[in-house]
FILO-383915 format. One line per 4 residues: their letters; for each residue x, y, z of C-alpha. Coordinates in pm, 1 decimal. Layout:
BEGIN
A> X,Y,Z  ... $
This chain:
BEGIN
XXXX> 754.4,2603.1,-624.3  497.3,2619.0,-885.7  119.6,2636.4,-878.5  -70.5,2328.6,-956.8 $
XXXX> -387.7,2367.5,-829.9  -644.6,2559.0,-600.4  -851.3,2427.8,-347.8  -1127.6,2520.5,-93.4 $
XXXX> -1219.6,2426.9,243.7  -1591.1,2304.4,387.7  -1528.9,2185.4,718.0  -1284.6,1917.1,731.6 $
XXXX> -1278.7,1843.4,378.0  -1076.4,2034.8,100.8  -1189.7,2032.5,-260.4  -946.1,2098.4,-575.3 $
XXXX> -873.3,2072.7,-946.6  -506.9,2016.1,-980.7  -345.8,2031.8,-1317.0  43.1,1899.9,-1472.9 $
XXXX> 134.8,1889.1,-1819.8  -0.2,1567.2,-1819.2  -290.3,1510.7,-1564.7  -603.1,1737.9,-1484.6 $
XXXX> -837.4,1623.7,-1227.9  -1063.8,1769.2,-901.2  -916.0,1560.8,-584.7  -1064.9,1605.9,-208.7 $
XXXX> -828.2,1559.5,65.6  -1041.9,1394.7,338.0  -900.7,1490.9,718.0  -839.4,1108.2,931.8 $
XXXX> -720.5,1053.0,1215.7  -362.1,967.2,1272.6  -276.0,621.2,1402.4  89.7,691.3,1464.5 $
XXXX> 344.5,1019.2,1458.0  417.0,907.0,1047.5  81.5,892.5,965.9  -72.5,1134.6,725.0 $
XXXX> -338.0,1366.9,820.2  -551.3,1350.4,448.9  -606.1,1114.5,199.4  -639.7,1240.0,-116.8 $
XXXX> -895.4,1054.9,-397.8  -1001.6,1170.5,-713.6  -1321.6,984.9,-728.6  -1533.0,693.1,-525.0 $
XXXX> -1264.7,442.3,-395.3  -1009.1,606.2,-586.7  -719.6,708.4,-347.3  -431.5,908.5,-516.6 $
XXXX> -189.0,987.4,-219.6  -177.3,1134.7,110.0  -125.4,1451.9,309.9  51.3,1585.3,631.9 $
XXXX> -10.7,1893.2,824.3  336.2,2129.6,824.4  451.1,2442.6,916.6  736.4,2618.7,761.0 $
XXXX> 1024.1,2778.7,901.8  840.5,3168.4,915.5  545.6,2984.8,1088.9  262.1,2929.1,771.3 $
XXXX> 67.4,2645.8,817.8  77.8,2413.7,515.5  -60.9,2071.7,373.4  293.8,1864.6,230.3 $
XXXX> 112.5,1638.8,-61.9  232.1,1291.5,-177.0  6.7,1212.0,-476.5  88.0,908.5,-763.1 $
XXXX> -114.7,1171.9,-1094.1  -62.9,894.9,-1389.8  243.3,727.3,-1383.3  431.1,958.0,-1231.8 $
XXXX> 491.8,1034.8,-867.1  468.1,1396.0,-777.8  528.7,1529.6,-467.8  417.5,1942.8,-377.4 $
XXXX> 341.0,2175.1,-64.8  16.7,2300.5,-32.1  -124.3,2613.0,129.1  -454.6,2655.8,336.2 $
């Protein structure tokens, strides 16, 4: 899977500039509390009151902790895994 961006952590709150071939921006995924099983762990926004997509806490198969990203960049829908 390819590389689209690179993030930091301060506390509960990760920081990032992500790039595609058509979208460049710095996102934060803000930890919230889950109000059901389904529910995603971050939300992601690329500015004040501008919410892109959301995450959920994974682990793959040889036991690495992930973040699995659902983000709308522009008008296209991009979906990506994301390590800590």
């Amino acid at each position: 899977m390819a590389v689209i961006g690179e993030c930091t952590t301060n506390g509960n709150t990760i920081t990032g500039n992500f790039r595609t071939l058509t979208v460049s921006l710095k996102a934060r995924l803000n930890s919230i509390e889950r109000t059901s099983l389904d529910a995603p762990d971050f939300r992601i926004t690329a500015g004040p009151g501008v919410e892109i997509g959301a995450g959920w806490s994974q682990v793959s198969g040889d036991g690495e902790p992930y973040i699995w990203i659902w983000a709308s960049l522009s008008t296209a829908r991009s979906r990506f895994r994301m390590l800590p």
